[in-house]
Structures are given as structure tokens and as C-alpha cells.
C-alpha positions, 0 to 999 in steps of 0.5 A, a space after each residue: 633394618 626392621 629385622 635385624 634382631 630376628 636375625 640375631 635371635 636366628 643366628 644365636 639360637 643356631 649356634 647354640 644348638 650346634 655347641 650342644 650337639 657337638 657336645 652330645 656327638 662330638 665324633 668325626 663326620 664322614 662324607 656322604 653320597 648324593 643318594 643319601 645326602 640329607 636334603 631337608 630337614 627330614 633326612 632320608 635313613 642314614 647315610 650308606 657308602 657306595 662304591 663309585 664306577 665310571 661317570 660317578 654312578 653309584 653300583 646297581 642293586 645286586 639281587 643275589 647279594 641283597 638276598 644274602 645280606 638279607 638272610 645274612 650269608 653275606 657281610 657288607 662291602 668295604 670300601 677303600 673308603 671306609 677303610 681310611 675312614 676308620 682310621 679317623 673315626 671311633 669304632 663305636 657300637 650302632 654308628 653304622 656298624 652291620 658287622 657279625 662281630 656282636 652276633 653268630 656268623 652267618 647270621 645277622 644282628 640286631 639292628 640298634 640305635 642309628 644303625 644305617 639301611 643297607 644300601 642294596 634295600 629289601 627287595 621284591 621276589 623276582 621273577 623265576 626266583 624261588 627263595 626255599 628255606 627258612 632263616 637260621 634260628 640262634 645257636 645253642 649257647 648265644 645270646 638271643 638279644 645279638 641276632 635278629 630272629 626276625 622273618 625277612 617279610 618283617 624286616 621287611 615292613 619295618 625297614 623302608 630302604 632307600 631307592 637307587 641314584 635316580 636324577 628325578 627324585 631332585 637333588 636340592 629342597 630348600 622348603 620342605 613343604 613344596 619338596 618335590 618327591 611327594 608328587 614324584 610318588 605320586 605321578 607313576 608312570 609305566 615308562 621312565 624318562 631316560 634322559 641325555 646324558 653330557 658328561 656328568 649331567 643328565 639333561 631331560 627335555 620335554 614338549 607339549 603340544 595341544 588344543 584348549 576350549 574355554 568356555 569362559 576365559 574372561 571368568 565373569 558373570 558373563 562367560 565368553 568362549 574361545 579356543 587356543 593352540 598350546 605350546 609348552 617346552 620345559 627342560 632339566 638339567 640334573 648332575 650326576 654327582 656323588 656329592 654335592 647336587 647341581 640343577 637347573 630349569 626352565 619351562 614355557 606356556 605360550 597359547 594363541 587364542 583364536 579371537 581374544 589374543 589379549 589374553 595369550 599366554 606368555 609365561 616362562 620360568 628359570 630356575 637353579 638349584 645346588 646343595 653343598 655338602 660340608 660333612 656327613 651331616 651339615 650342607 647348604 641348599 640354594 635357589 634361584 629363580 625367576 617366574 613371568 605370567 600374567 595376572 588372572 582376570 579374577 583376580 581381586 586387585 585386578 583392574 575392570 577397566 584393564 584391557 589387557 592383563 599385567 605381567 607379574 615377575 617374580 625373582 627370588 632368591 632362597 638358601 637352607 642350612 641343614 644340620 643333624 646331630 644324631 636324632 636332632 635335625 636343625 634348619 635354618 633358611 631364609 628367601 627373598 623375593 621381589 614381585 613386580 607387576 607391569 602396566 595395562 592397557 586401558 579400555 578407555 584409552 592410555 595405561 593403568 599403572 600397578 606399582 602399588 602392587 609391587 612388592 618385596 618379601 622376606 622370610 626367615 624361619 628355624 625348623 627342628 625335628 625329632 627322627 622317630 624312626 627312619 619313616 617319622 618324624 615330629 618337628 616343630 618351626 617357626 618363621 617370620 616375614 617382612 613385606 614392604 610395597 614401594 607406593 601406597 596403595 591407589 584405592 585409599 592412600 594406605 602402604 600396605 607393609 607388615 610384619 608378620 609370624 608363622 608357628 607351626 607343629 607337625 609330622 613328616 614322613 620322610 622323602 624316600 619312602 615307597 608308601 608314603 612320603 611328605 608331611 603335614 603340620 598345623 599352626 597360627 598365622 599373625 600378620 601385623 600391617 605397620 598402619 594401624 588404619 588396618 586390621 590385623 590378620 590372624 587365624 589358624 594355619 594348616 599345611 600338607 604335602 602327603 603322597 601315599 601310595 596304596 598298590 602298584 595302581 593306585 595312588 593319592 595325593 593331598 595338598 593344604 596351604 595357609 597363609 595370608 594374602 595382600 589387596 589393595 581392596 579400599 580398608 583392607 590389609 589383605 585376606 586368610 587364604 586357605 586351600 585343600 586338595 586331594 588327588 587320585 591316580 590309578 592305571 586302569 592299565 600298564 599304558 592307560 593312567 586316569 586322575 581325578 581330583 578336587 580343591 577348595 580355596 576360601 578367602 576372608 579378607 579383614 576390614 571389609 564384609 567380603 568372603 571368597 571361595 572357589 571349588 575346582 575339579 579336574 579329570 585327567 586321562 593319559 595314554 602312554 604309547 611308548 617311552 617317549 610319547 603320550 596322549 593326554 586329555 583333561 577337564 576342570 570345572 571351576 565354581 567361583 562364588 563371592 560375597 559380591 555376586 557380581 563376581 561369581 562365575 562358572 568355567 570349563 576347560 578342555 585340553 587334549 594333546 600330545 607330550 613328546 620327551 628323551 
């Protein structure tokens, strides 16, 4: 295969980094519980034991207890667990040790070098609480440098404990830019979704039910209006494991337009997801899935002469290896997927075929990142691609297959943390189509997906992607695209949540003069009237400009609706 030498290369190179750091940490991993498994390669603090009761949930926080170990009146708990695991493990200083044994009793010591977050975290004051006192100060005749003088609020900003067993914050990323827990963050809520519980799982179910007014659903210089009636089930599936992690998801969007039917909505995703945990410090994470919709009448490659719009199908199949070694994190993973699209009905009479539009797509990529501290991290990756199309283009006889490269360097903030979640990078793009009749594409690459979180009433949320793009535009090989978006929400109040965003996309295709952009922003309102049902409304604006005028065109869409969930 025209990859298989950079599978080698992958695979050498991660083995070597495994000799190394079984040289540098050569000691016994221990297991590790859902709640802290490193589920990407910017793992959460590290790994705390937890104490198992019935149907594997985890232990809830204890206020009383968290107080004491905060002020250190309290010494951690010890499990069976721990106790076997001591057995077979070395007994070594900073190995998640919280013992007093190096400091005073009664009193807690200074936290050192890979030093786990108790598990119980540094609470909020609670309500009827009130804390008197202050911290012990060291005793006369001990060494000041083995206890923490620190205040509990200054513990507190520099220690981001992690949050309790909750099966929404998703238990299998496999790419860490499309993790999910940054918009989780993102998306507060005043109540929480409590799920049904079938065993060991926990299933959430949800419905949408709407209204949309288009004011240009064909989107061309043209507009042409319509109303359609949505429809929108969706349902997850999550295990409530302490190792090892199970979902499964499917979603659906089917509209009924009012007098243009041609272009209802018949769109649905399936999807499974599991994570493996081998040891305290390696696991496996998989996905599987497949996604249907419909080709947007925008769209560059689309056919004028389509009557109707294709069905694009897109299977894939992705799995991460992850791996630490104290500080050093390592990824390895790699996808496939394979994009079809369907034949259309012509204006004209008879079909429109698309299969020199199908395509399949490989990646592999090798991520190392640096743990700075709990809540940063510095890493470095780099990817490959190989695109092969089955038919050669219909425009000019020309199969677009390419090989391609990804170098990026960023910074990542982690997937646990209350104020700030997700990472950013930036890179250069190198894609390399096998005919030389078409120009190479390359450019500079900037990716993000940070949520910060700056009161309890305000969120934000910004988004970046690069990549490139392929057409089947006569002489072109494809196209740069770019995008940035950024999104507020704020509750103006506990029940009454409003969201406002923006984001601009920019293509530039190669090998012909032709440049695209597109500004789009949305205003959303939602009304949570209990745990189980919320009114939503929204509206965007789309401003679609070209090269070609011809395509430019101006559309608005709004949506109002009730969202009914368990």
C-alpha cells in the first residue's frame, strides 16, 4: 500500500518511546477507575481509587470529610484495593502517597512531583456552613518545607480536582480536538438530565419537536421561501463502569417541508464507542460509526442541474492508543472512512451520477504532549492521509487521489477542569494529489476547541478548523478551508438561558481564480421549564459571497420548538 512505510515509521517510533519510558518508570501500574481513566492524550490529574457500592457507582462526595482532608484533620481512605496494591508496588515518595508519615500530624504535607488530587476535591462553602478558624501553622522544631502552609482558598485556585462519576461528560475520545467535554462546560444548564437506568447502563433519551421558516432554502441568488414541521429523536446509551467505558448513539433529523418536499430532511447517525483499560496508564479507544444526509445546494461540486439533493453516507471506523510515562503522554491512532454519494434526479429527465465524488479516506497521526501541570499541557503531532476516489473526475478526466501531511504544535488545557477545558494548536497543511496536471495545496493550519467558563452565568466557547478540502471543480485539486467561531451563553436567569455566536469560513481553491467565504450568526433562547421539558427558539443569518457572484446569496432561518428528554 502507498502507506505502508508510515505505518512502520508509526509503529517504530512508538515502540521505541515505550523502551524509554519503561526505563525511566519501569514500576507496576495499578488499575484505574472510569472517573479518572486518561481518555486522551491530555489525561485528566492523576488516577484516585474509589471505593465501589452497589450498581459500580463511585462513593459521593462527603462535605464533612472533604473539609477535614482539606485542613488535614482527616487522612485519605484505604481501600482493600490499595492495600493488595501495595504489596506489589514500591513504596516510593510522590507516587500518590497523601500520607502525614513525611509531615506533622494533623496537618497536611507538601504536595510533590506526580502527587494524585484527592478524589473528594476542594469544595464550594456550603450553605448553613460556617468554616471558623484558621489552618495550623507548623510546629516548633519541624521542617517547614514537609507541611503545607498554604490557605485553603490558595489550595484551592491551584488544585482543579476532578468532577464525580457523571455519564455525560462521555467516557471514549478518540480525537482530542472533536472531545466533547469543552462544549459540555459550555452548554450549563439549570437542571440535569437524570437518565434511565437498565443495569449497568444508563440510557438518555430525547425528542425535538419544531417549526422552521426558511427564507431561501435553495440558497441561491434567487431565494425561495418555505416552512417545514421538525422532527428530532436522539438517544445515548452510556455504562456506568468503573473500568473500562461502553456508549452507543443515534440521532435523527427528518423535516416536511411545505411545498418544496424535494428537499426534506432524512438524516440520521449511529455510533459506538468503547475504551479499554490495559493498566493505570495505557488503554485503547474505538469508534464506529455511520452518518446519512443530504448534499447542500451550496455546495461547490453540487450538480445546477440536480432536481433533487444526493444522499452522502459516510462510515468510519477510528481507534487511539494512549499511553503515559510520568509526565509523557503518547497517542497513537488512525481512521478510515469511506464516503459515498447517491445518484439525483435531473431537471431534465433520467439521473445524475456522483460517483466520482466517492471517496476513501485514511489517517494516521502520533501525538506526544508534555504535562506541565494538571490543567496544562504542551504537545506536539503530526498525521498523514491518503485519499483515493474510485472514478476520475466527470469535469476533466482527472482522479483526484493525494497523499498528504499534518504538523501541528499546541497547548491543551485539559478535559476536567471547572474554568477552562479543551486545546488549541497551530500547524501547516501539505496535500500532494498523485497527477501532477494538479497543483499542490498547502497553507498554515489553526485548530481550537476551548470552553471557558467565567461565572456561573456566563460561558464561552471558540472553535477553529483547517484542512483541506476536495472538488471536482475542472483544474482544481481542492481548496484551503478555514473556519473560526466563537460563542457566548449567559442565563439571564436560573431557567431563562440565551446564546449568541459567530463564524466565518474561507475557502481558496488552487488551480483556479476562485475564493469563497461565508459569515454566519445565530441567536438562540431557551426556557427550561423543568427537568424534563424546554422551549427553545433561534435564528441565523447566513452571508454566502464568491468569486463567482452568481453564487452569492443571503439566508435566514427560524426555529422555535419544544425538546422533551428523561
Amino acid at each position: 500500500m502507498i502507506f505502508s512505510r508510515q505505518y512502520i515509521w508509526l509503529v517504530l517510533g512508538f515502540a521505541l518511546a515505550t523502551l524509554l519510558g519503561l526505563a525511566i518508570d519501569p514500576r507496576v501500574a495499578r488499575a484505574q477507575s472510569s472517573a479518572s481513566t486518561l481518555t486522551t492524550i491530555n489525561p485528566p490529574p492523576r488516577p484516585q481509587t474509589v471505593v465501589p457500592r452497589a450498581f459500580g457507582l463511585p462513593v459521593p462526595f462527603d462535605p464533612n470529610a472533604a473539609d477535614q482532608r482539606l485542613r488535614g484533620t482527616a487522612g485519605p481512605v484505604v481501600t482493600p484495593e490499595d492495600q493488595a496494591a501495595e504489596t506489589d508496588t514500591e513504596d516510593t515518595p510522590g507516587d500518590g502517597d497523601l500520607s502525614d508519615s513525611d509531615g506533622v500530624v494533623g496537618q497536611r504535607r507538601v504536595p510533590r512531583d506526580g502527587d494524585p488530587v484527592p478524589r473528594d476535591g476542594l469544595l464550594a462553602p456550603q450553605d448553613g456552613i460556617v468554616q471558623t478558624g484558621e489552618p495550623r501553622g507548623p510546629q516548633d522544631g519541624n521542617d517547614p518545607t514537609h507541611t503545607d502552609t498554604r490557605s485553603p482558598d490558595d489550595i484551592a485556585v491551584f488544585e482543579n480536582p476532578p468532577a464525580g462519576f457523571d455519564p455525560q461528560l462521555f467516557q471514549a475520545e478518540v480525537d482530542p480536538i472533536l472531545d466533547r467535554r469543552p462544549e459540555r462546560l459550555f452548554r450549563f444548564e439549570p437542571f440535569e438530565a437524570p437518565g434511565v437506568r437498565f443495569g449497568s447502563f444508563v440510557l438518555f433519551p430525547e425528542a425535538e419537536l419544531g417549526s422552521t421558516f426558511y427564507s431561501n432554502l435553495f440558497r441561491s441568488s434567487s431565494p425561495r421561501s418555505d416552512i417545514a414541521l421538525d422532527v428530532r429523536p436522539s438517544a445515548r446509551l452510556v455504562s456506568n463502569w468503573r473500568k473500562h467505558a461502553l456508549e452507543f448513539r443515534a440521532n435523527g433529523t427528518l423535516n416536511y417541508l411545505n411545498e418544496f418536499t424535494s428537499e426534506n430532511d432524512r438524516a440520521y447517525t449511529l455510533e459506538a464507542r468503547g475504551r479499554v483499560d490495559i493498566s493505570r496508564r495505557t488503554n485503547v479507544e474505538a469508534l464506529m460509526s455511520r452518518d446519512v444526509s443530504q448534499d447542500s445546494r451550496s455546495s461547490i461540486n453540487a450538480s445546477a442541474a440536480a432536481a433533487t439533493r444526493a444522499d452522502i453516507t459516510t462510515d468510519r471506523f477510528a481507534i487511539a492508543l494512549n499511553q503515559r510515562f510520568n509526565r509523557l503522554s503518547v497517542q497513537l491512532r488512525g481512521s478510515v472512512a469511506e464516503t459515498e454519494f447517491g445518484a439525483t434526479a435531473s431537471t431534465g429527465g433520467g439521473t445524475i451520477g456522483n460517483r466520482d465524488r466517492d471517496v476513501r479516506v485514511a489517517e494516521e497521526a502520533v501525538r506526544a504532549s508534555w504535562e506541565l501541570k494538571p490543567t496544562l499541557f504542551a504537545f506536539v503531532e503530526v498525521g498523514f492521509n491518503q485519499r483515493e476516489f474510485k472514478v476520475a473526475s466527470l469535469s476533466d478526466g482527472i482522479r483526484r487521489d493525494s497523499t498528504g501531511d499534518r504538523t501541528r504544535v499546541g497547548l491543551s488545557f485539559g478535559n476536567i477542569g471547572q474554568k477552562l477545558r479543551g486545546e488549541a494548536s497551530i500547524g501547516y497543511a501539505h496535500q500532494r494529489p498523485d497527477d501532477g496536471r494538479l497543483r499542490e495545496i498547502e497553507g498554515i493550519i489553526i485548530d481550537a476547541n476551548l470552553a471557558y467558563r467565567l461565572s456561573a452565568l456566563t460561558s464561552f466557547l471558540v472553535t477553529a478548523r483547517s484542512d483541506v478540502t476536495d472538488t471536482t471543480l475542472t483544474g482544481s485539486g481542492g481548496a484551503l478551508s478555514r473556519l473560526v467561531g466563537a460563542e457566548v451563553r449567559h442565563g439571564f436567569t436560573r431557567q431563562l438561558i440565551g446564546t449568541a455566536g459567530l463564524s466565518y469560513t474561507v475557502q481558496d481553491f488552487t488551480g483556479v481564480a476562485l475564493s469563497e467565504r461565508e459569515t454566519r450568526s445565530t441567536v438562540g433562547l431557551e426556557y427550561f421549564v423543568n427537568r424534563e421539558v424546554t422551549l427553545f427558539s433561534r435564528y441565523q443569518h447566513t452571508a454566502f459571497n464568491s468569486d463567482d457572484v452568481t453564487r452569492n446569496y443571503n439566508a435566514d432561518e427560524m426555529r422555535v420548538g419544544v425538546r422533551i428528554r428523561q
